[in-house]
N, CA, C and O atoms as a Maestro MAE file, in Angstrom:
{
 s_m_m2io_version
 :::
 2.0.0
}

f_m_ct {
 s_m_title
 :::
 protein
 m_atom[188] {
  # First column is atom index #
  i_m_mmod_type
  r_m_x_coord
  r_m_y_coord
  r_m_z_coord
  i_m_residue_number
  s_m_chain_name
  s_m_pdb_residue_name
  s_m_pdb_atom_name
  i_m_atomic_number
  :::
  1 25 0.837 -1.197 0.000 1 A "UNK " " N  " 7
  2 3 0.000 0.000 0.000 1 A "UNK " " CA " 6
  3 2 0.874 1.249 0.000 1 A "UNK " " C  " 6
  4 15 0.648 2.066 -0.892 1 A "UNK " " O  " 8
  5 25 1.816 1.502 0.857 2 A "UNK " " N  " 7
  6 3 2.669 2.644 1.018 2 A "UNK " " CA " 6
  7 2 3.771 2.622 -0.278 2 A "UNK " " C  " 6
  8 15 4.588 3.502 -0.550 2 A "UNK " " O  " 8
  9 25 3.592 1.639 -0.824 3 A "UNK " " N  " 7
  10 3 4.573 1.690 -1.960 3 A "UNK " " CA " 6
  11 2 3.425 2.189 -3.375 3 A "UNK " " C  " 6
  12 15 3.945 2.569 -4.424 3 A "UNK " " O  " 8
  13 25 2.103 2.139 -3.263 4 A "UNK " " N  " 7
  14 3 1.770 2.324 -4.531 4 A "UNK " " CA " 6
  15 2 1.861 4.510 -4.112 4 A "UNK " " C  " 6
  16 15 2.287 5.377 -4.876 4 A "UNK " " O  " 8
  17 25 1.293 4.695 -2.706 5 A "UNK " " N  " 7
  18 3 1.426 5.643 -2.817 5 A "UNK " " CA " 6
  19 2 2.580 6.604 -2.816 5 A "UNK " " C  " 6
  20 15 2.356 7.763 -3.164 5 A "UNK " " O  " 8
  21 25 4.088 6.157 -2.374 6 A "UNK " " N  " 7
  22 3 5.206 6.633 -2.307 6 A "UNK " " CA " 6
  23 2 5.222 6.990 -4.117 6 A "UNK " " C  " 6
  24 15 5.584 8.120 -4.445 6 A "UNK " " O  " 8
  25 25 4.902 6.194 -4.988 7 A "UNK " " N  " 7
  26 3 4.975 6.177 -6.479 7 A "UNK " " CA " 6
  27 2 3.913 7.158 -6.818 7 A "UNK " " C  " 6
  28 15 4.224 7.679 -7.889 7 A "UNK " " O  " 8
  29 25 3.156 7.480 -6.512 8 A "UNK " " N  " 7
  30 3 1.708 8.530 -7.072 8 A "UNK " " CA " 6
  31 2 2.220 9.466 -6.085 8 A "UNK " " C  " 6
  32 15 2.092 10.611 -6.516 8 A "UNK " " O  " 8
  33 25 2.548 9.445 -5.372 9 A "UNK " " N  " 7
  34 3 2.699 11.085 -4.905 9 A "UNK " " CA " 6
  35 2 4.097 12.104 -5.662 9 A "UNK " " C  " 6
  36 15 5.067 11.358 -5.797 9 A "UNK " " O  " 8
  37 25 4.250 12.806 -5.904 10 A "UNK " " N  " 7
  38 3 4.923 13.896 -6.877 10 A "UNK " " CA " 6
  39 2 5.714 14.159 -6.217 10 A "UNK " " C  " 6
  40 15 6.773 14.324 -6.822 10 A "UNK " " O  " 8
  41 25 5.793 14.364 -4.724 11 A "UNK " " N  " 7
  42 3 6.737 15.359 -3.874 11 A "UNK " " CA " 6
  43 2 7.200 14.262 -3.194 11 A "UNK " " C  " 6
  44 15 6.402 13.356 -2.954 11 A "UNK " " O  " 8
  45 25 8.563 14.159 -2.770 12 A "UNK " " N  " 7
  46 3 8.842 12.443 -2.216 12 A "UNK " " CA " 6
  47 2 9.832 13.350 -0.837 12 A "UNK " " C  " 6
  48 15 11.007 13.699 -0.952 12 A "UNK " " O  " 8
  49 25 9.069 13.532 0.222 13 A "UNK " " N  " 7
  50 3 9.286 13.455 1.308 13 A "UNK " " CA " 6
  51 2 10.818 13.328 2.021 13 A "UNK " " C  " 6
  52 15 11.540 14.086 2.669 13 A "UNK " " O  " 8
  53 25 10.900 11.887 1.512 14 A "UNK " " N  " 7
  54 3 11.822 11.046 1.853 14 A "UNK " " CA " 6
  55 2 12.378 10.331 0.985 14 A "UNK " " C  " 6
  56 15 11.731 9.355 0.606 14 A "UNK " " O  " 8
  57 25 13.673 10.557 0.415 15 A "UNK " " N  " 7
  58 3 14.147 10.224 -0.734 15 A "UNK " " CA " 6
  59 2 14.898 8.680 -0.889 15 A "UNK " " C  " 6
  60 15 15.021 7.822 -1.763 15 A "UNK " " O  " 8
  61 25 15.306 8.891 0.502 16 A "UNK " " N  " 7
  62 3 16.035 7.400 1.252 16 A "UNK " " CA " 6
  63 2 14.915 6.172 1.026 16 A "UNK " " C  " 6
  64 15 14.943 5.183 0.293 16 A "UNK " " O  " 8
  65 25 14.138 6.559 1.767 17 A "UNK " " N  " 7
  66 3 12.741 5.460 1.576 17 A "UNK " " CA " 6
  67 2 12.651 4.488 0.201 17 A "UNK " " C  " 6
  68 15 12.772 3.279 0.001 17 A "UNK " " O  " 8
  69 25 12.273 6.080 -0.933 18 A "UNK " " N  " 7
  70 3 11.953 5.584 -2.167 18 A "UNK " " CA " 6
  71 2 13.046 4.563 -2.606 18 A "UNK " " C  " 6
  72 15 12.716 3.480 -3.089 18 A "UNK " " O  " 8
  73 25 14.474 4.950 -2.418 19 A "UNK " " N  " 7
  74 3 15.925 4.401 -3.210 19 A "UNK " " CA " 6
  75 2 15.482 2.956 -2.426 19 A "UNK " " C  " 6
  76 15 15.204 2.072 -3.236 19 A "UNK " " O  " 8
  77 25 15.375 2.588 -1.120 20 A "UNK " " N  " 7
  78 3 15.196 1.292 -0.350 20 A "UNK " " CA " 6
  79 2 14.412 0.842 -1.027 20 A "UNK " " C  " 6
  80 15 14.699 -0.250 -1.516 20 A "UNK " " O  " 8
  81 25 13.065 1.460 -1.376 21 A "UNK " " N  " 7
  82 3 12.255 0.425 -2.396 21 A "UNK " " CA " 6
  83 2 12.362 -0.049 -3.622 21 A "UNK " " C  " 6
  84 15 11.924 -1.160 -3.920 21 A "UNK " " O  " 8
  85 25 12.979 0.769 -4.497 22 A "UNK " " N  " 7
  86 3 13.709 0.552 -5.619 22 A "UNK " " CA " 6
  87 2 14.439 -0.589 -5.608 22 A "UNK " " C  " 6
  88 15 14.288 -1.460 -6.464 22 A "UNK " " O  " 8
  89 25 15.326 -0.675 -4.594 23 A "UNK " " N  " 7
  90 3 16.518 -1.573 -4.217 23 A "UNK " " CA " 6
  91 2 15.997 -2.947 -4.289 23 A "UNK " " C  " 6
  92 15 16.251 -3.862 -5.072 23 A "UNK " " O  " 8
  93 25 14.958 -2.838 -2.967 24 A "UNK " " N  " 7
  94 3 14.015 -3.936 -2.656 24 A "UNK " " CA " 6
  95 2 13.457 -4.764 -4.160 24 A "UNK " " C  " 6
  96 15 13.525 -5.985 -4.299 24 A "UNK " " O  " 8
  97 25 12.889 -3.774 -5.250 25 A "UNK " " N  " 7
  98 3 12.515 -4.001 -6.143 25 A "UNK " " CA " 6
  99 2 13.174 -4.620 -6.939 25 A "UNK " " C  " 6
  100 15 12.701 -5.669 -7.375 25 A "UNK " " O  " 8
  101 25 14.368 -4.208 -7.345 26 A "UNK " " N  " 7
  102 3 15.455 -4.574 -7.837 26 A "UNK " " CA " 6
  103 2 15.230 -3.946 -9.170 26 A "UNK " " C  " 6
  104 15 15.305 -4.700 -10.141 26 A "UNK " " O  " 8
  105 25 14.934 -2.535 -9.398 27 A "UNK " " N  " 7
  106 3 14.515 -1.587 -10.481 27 A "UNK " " CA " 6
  107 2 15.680 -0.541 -10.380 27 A "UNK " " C  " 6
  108 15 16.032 -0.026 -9.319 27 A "UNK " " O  " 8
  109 25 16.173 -0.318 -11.465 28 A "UNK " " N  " 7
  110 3 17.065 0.837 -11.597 28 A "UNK " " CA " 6
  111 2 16.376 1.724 -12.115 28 A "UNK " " C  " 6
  112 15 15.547 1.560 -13.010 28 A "UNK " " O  " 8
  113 25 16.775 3.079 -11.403 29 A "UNK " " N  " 7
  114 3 15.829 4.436 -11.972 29 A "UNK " " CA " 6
  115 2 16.702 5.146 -12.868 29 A "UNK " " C  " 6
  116 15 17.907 5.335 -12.704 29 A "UNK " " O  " 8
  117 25 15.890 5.572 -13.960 30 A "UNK " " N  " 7
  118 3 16.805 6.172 -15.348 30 A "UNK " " CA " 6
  119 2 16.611 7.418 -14.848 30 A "UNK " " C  " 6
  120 15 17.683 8.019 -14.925 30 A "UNK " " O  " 8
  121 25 15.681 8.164 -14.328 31 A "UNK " " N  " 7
  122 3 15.604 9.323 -13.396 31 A "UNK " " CA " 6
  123 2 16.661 10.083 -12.341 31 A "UNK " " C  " 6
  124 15 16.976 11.232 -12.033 31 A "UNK " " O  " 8
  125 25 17.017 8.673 -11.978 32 A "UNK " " N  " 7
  126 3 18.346 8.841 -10.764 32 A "UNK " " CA " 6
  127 2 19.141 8.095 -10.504 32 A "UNK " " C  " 6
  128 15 19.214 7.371 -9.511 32 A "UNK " " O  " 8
  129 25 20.027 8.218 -11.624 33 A "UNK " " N  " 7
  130 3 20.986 6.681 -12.040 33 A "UNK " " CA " 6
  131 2 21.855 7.206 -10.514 33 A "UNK " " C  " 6
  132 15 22.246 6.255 -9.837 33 A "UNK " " O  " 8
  133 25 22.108 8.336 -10.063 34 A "UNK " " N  " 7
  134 3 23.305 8.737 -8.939 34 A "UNK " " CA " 6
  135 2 23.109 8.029 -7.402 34 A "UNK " " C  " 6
  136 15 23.800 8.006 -6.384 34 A "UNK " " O  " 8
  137 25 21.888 7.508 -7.763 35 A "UNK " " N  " 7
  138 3 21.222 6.532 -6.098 35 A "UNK " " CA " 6
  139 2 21.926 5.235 -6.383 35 A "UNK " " C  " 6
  140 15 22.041 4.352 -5.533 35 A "UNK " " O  " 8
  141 25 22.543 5.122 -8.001 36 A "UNK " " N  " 7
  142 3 22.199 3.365 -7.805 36 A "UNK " " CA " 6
  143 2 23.899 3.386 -7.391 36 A "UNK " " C  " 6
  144 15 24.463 2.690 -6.547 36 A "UNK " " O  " 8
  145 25 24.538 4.526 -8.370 37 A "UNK " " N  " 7
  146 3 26.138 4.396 -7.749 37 A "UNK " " CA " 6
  147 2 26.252 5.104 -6.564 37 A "UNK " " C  " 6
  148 15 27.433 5.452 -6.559 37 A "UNK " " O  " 8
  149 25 25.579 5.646 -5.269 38 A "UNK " " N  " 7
  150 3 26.148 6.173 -4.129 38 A "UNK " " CA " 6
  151 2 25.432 5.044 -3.110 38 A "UNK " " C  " 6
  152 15 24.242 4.806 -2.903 38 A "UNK " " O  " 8
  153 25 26.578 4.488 -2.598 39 A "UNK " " N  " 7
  154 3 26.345 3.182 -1.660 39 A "UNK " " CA " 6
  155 2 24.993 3.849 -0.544 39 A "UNK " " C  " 6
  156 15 24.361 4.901 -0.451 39 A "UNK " " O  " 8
  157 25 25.036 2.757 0.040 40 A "UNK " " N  " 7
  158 3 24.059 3.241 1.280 40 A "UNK " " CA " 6
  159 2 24.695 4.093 2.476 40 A "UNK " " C  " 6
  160 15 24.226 5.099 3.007 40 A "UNK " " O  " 8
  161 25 25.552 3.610 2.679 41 A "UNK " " N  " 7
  162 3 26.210 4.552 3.917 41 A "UNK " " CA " 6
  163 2 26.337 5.871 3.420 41 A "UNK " " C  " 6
  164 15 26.255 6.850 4.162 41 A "UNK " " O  " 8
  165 25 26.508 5.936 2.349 42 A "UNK " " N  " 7
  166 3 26.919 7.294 1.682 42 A "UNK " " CA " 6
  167 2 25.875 8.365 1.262 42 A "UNK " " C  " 6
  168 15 26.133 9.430 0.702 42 A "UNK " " O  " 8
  169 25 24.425 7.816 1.697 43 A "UNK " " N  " 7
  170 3 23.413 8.358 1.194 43 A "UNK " " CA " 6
  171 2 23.045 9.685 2.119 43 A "UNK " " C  " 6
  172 15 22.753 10.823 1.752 43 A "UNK " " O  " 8
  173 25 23.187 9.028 3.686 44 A "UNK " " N  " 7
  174 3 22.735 10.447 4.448 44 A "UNK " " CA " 6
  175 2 24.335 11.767 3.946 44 A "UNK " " C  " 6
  176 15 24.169 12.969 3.738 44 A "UNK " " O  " 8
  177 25 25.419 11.182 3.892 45 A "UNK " " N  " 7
  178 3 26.313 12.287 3.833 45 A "UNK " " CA " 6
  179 2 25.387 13.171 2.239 45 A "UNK " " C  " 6
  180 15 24.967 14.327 2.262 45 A "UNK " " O  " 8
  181 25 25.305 12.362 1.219 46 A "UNK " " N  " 7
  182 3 24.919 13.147 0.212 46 A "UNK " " CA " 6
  183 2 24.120 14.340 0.265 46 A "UNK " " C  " 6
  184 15 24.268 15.437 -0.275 46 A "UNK " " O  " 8
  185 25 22.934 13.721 1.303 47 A "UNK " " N  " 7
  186 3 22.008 14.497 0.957 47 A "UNK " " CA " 6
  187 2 22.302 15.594 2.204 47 A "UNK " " C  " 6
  188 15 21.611 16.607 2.312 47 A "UNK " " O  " 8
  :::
 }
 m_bond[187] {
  # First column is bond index #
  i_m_from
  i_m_to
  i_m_order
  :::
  1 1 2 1
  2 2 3 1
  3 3 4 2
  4 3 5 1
  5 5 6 1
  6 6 7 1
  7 7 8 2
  8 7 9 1
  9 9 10 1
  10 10 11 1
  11 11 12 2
  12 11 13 1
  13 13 14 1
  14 14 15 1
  15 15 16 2
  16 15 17 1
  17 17 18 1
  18 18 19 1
  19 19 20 2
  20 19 21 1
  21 21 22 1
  22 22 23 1
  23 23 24 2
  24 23 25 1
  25 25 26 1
  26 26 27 1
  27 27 28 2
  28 27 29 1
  29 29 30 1
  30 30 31 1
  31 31 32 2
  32 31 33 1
  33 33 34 1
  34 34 35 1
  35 35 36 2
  36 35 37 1
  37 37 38 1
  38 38 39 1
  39 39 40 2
  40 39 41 1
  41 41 42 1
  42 42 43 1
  43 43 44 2
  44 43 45 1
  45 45 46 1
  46 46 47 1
  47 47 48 2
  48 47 49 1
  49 49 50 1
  50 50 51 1
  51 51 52 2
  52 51 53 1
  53 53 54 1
  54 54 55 1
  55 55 56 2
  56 55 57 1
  57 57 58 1
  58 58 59 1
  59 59 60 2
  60 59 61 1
  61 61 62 1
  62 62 63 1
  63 63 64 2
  64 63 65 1
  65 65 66 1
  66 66 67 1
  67 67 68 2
  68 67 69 1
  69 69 70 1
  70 70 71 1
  71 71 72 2
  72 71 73 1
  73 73 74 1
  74 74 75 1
  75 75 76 2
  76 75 77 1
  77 77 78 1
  78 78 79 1
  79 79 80 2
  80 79 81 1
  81 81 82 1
  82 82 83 1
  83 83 84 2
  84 83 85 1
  85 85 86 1
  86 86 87 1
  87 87 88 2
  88 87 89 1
  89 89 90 1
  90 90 91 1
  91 91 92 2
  92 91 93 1
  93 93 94 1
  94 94 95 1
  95 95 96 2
  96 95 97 1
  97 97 98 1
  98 98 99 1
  99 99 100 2
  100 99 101 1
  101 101 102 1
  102 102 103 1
  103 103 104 2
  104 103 105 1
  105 105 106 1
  106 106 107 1
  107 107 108 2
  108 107 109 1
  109 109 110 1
  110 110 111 1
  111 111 112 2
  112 111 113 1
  113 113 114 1
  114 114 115 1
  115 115 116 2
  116 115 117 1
  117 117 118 1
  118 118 119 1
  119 119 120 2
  120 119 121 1
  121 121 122 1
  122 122 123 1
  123 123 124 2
  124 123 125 1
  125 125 126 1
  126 126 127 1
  127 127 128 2
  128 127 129 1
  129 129 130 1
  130 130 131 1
  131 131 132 2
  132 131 133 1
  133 133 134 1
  134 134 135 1
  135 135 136 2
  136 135 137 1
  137 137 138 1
  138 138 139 1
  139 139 140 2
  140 139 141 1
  141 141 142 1
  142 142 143 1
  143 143 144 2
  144 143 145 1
  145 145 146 1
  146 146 147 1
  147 147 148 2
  148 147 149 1
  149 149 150 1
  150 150 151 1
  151 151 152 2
  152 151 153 1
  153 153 154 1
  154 154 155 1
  155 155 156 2
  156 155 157 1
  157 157 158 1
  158 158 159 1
  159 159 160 2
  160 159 161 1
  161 161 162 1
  162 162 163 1
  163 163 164 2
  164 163 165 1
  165 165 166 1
  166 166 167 1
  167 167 168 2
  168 167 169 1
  169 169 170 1
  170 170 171 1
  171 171 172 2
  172 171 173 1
  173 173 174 1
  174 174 175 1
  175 175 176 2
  176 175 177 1
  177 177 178 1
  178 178 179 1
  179 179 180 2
  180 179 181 1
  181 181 182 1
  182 182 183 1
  183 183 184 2
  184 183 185 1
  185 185 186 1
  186 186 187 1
  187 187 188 2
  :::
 }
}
């Protein structure tokens, strides 16, 4: 349920979340190829 709406909502809150579901998914985003090369630890420094 929280995943169909994380995807329909426009404004993404929480950017970490979405990349975990992606991951989970095992979907690479052509949108934000820079999530798939910045490891996880490296995600809070990014942002």
């Amino acid at each position: 349920m929280s995943t169909s709406s994380d995807t329909s909502s426009p404004t993404r809150p929480h950017p970490l979340q979405q990349g975990h579901t992606h991951f989970n998914k095992a979907t690479p985003t052509p949108t934000r190829p820079h999530l798939l090369i910045v490891p996880l630890p490296a995600w809070p420094k990014h942002i």
